[in-house]
C-alpha positions as CSV (number, residue, x, y, z in Angstrom):
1,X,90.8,89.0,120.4
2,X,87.6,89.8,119.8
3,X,86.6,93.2,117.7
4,X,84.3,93.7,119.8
5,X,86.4,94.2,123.0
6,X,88.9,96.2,120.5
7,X,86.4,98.8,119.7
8,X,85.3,99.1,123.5
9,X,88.5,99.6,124.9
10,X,89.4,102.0,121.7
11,X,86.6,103.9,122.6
12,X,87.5,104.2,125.9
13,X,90.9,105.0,125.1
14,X,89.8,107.2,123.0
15,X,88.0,108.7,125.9
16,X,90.6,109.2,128.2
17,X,92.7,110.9,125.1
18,X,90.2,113.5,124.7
19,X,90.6,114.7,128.5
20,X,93.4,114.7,128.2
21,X,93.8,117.0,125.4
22,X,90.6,118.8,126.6
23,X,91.9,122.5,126.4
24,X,94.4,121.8,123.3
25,X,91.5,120.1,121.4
26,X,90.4,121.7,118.1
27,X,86.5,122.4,117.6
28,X,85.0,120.0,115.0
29,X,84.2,123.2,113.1
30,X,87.6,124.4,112.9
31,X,89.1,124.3,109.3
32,X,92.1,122.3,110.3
33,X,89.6,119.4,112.0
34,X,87.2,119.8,108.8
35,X,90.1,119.2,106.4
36,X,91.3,116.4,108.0
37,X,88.4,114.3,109.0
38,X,87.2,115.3,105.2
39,X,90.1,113.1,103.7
40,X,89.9,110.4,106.5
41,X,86.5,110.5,105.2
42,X,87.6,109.9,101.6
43,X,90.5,107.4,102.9
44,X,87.4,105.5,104.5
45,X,85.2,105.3,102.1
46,X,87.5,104.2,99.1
47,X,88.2,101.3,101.7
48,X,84.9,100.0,101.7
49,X,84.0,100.5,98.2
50,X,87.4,98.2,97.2
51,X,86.4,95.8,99.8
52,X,83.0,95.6,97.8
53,X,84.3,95.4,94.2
54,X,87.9,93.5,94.8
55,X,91.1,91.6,95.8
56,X,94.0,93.8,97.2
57,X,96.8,92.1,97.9
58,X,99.6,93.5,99.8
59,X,102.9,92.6,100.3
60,X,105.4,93.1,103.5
61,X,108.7,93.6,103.5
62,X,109.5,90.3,103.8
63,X,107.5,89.4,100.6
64,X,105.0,87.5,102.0
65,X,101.0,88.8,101.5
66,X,99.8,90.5,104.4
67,X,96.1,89.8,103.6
68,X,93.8,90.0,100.8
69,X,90.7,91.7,100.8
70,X,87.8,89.8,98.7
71,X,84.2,89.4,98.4
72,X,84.0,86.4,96.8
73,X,81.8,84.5,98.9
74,X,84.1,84.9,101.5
75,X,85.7,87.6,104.0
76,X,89.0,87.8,104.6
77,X,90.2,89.5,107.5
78,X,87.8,92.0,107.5
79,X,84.8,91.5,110.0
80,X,86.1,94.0,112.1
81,X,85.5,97.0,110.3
82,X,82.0,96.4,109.2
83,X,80.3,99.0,111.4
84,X,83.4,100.9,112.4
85,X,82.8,104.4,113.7
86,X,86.0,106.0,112.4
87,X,86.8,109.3,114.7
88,X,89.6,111.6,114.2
89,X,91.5,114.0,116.9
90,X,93.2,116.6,116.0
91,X,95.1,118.0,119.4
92,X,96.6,121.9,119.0
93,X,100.7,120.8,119.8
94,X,103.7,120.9,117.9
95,X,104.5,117.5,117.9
96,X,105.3,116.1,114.0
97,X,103.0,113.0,115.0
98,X,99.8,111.0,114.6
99,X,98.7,107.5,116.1
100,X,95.7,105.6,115.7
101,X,93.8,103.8,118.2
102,X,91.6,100.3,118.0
103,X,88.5,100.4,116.6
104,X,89.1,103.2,113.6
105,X,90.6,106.4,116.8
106,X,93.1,108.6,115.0
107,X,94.8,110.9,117.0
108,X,96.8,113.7,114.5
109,X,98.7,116.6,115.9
110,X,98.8,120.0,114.4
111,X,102.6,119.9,114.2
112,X,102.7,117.1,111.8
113,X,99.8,119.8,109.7
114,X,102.3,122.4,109.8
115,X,104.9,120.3,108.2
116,X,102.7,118.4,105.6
117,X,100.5,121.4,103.9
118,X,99.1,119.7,100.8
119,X,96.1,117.4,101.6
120,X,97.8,114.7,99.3
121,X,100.8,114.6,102.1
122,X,98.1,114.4,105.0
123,X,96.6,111.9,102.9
124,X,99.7,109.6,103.5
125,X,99.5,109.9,107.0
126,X,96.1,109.5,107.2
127,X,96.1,106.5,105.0
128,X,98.9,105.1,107.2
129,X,96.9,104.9,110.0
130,X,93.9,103.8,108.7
131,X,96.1,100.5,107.6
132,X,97.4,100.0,111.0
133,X,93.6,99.6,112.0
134,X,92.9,97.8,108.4
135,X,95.7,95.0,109.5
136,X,94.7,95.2,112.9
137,X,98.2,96.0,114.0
138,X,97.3,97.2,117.9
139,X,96.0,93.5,118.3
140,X,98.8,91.6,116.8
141,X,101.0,94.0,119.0
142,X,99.6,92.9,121.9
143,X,99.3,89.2,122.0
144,X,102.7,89.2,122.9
145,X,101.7,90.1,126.1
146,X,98.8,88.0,126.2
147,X,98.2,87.4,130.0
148,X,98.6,91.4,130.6
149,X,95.9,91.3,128.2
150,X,93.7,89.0,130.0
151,X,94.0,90.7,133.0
152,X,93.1,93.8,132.5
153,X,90.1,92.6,130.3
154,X,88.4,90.8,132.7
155,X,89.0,93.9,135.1
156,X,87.7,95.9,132.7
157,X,84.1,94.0,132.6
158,X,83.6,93.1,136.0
159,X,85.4,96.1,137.6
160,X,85.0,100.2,137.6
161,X,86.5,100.9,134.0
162,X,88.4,103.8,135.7
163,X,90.4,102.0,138.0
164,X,91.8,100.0,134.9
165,X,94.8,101.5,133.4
166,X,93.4,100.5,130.1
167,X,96.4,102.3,128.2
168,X,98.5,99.7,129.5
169,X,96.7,96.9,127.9
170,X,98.0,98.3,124.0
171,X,101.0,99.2,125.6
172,X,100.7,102.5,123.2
173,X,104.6,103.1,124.6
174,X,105.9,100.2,122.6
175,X,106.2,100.9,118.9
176,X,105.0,99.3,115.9
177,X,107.3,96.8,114.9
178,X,109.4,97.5,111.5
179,X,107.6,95.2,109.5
180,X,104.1,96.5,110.9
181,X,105.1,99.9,109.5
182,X,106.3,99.3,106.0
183,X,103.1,97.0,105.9
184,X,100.7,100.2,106.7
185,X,102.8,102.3,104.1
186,X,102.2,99.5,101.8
187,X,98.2,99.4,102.5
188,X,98.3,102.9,103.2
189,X,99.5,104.3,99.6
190,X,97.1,102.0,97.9
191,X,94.4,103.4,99.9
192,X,95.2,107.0,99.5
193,X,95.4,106.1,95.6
194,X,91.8,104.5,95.8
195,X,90.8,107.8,97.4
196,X,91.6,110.2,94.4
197,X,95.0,111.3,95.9
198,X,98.3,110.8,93.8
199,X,100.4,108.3,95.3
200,X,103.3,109.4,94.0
201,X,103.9,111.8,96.9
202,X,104.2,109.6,99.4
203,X,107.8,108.6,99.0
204,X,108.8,111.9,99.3
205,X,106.5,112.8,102.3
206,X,108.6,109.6,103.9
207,X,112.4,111.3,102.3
208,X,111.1,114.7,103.4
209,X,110.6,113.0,107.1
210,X,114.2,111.6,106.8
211,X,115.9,114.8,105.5
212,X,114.1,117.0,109.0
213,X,115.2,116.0,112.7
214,X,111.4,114.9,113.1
215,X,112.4,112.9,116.2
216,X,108.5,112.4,117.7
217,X,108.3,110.5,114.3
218,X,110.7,108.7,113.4
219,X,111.8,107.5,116.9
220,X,108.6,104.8,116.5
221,X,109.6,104.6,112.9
222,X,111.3,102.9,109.9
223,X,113.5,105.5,108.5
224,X,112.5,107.7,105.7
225,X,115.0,106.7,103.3
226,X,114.4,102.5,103.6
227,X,110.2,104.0,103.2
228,X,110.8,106.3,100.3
229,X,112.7,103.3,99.0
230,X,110.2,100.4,99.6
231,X,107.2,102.7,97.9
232,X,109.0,103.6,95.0
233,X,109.7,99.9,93.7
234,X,107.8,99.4,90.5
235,X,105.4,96.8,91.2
236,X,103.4,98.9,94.2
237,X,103.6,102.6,93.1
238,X,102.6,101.0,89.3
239,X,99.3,99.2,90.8
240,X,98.9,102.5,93.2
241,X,99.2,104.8,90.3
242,X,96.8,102.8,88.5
243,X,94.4,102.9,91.2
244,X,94.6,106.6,91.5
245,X,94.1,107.0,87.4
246,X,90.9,105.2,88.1
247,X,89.8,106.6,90.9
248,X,90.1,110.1,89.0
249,X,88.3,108.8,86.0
250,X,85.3,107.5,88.1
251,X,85.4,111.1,89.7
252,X,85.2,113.1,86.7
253,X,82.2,110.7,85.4
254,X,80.5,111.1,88.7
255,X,80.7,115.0,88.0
């Protein structure tokens, strides 16, 4: 699909979230909203500033590289998010939860802030869904249903967008597949990394997940103890750590 149609019908998704969340909402000045769209801010711009200066290969579960990231005289897999106006939610419920949207939409409920205090655990989650939009997971979840898809996009340019279910069309009640999620943890850790914040928590914001009954979570979920696992092997949390050593270094020479 074209990025194009995936940032309008984000956007318009995104829309429809924030009426329905209109009273539960929190103000852009509130403290909670400023902290967290201040580290998807640092998650965001430590993505662009890699995809400037290098390769970053990642790995899925099943060994194979989910994409590199180069610029090289060549782009890989990354056209759509030159331009990206990344948005963040955050909706007054105690649900353990966050979900992102096409087009660089993050929805983040204040449950999941009241069980993850330190802005290095929200980093995780932030970072997480920042790689589902990176991989363009929403997309690749939807093909499957390709003439679904169709439909409702031709509906949706030549008909009244409100008479087009257009949550249908990403099917936000089907899950990411396993293998989608591990590969967001996976892009997700090195991103955090890039963004000054130590990696090395993330495993155990994944065990700490496992250890609670967090069920809004980990119903869509991987388990915490295969995550906590997967991002402890050597290899990753060795190039993260490395990442986040630099990234601390370049901050300190900045200041």
């Amino acid at each position: 699909m074209p990025y194009i149609y995936e940032r309008k019908i984000g956007v318009r998704m995104f829309e429809k979230k924030k009426a329905r969340y209109k009273e539960r909402v929190l103000p852009k000045t509130h403290p909670e909203s400023v902290r967290v769209r201040m580290i998807l801010k640092d998650v965001v711009e430590a993505l662009h500033r890699d995809l400037k200066k290098e390769d970053l290969n990642y790995a899925s579960e099943n060994g194979a590289a989910l994409m590199a990231m180069t610029t090289k005289g060549v782009k890989l897999a990354t056209s759509h998010l030159e331009g990206l106006e990344w948005e963040v939610l955050v909706v007054k419920k105690d649900i353990v939860n966050a979900y992102c949207l096409p087009g660089g939409k993050i929805v983040v409920f204040t449950g999941i802030l009241k069980h993850f205090k330190t802005d290095e655990e929200i980093a995780t989650i932030i970072g997480h869904e920042v790689a589902h939009v990176v991989a363009r997971h929403a997309v690749e979840r939807f093909t499957k249903n390709i003439w679904l898809v169709l439909g409702q996009l031709i509906l949706y340019e030549f008909v009244n967008p409100d008479l087009v279910d257009i949550s249908s069309v990403f099917l936000l009640d089907l899950p990411f597949s396993r293998r989608m999620e591990i590969e967001a943890d996976h892009i997700g850790v090195l991103l955090m990394a890039s963004a000054g914040y130590d990696p090395r928590v993330a495993p155990k914001v994944y065990k700490k997940m496992g250890q609670k009954a967090l069920d809004d979570y980990i119903s869509t979920h991987p388990s915490g103890k295969t995550r906590c696992k997967l991002l402890s092997e050597a290899s990753l949390m060795q190039e993260a750590i490395s990442i986040y050593k630099d990234a601390i270094a370049r901050r300190e020479i900045d200041a």
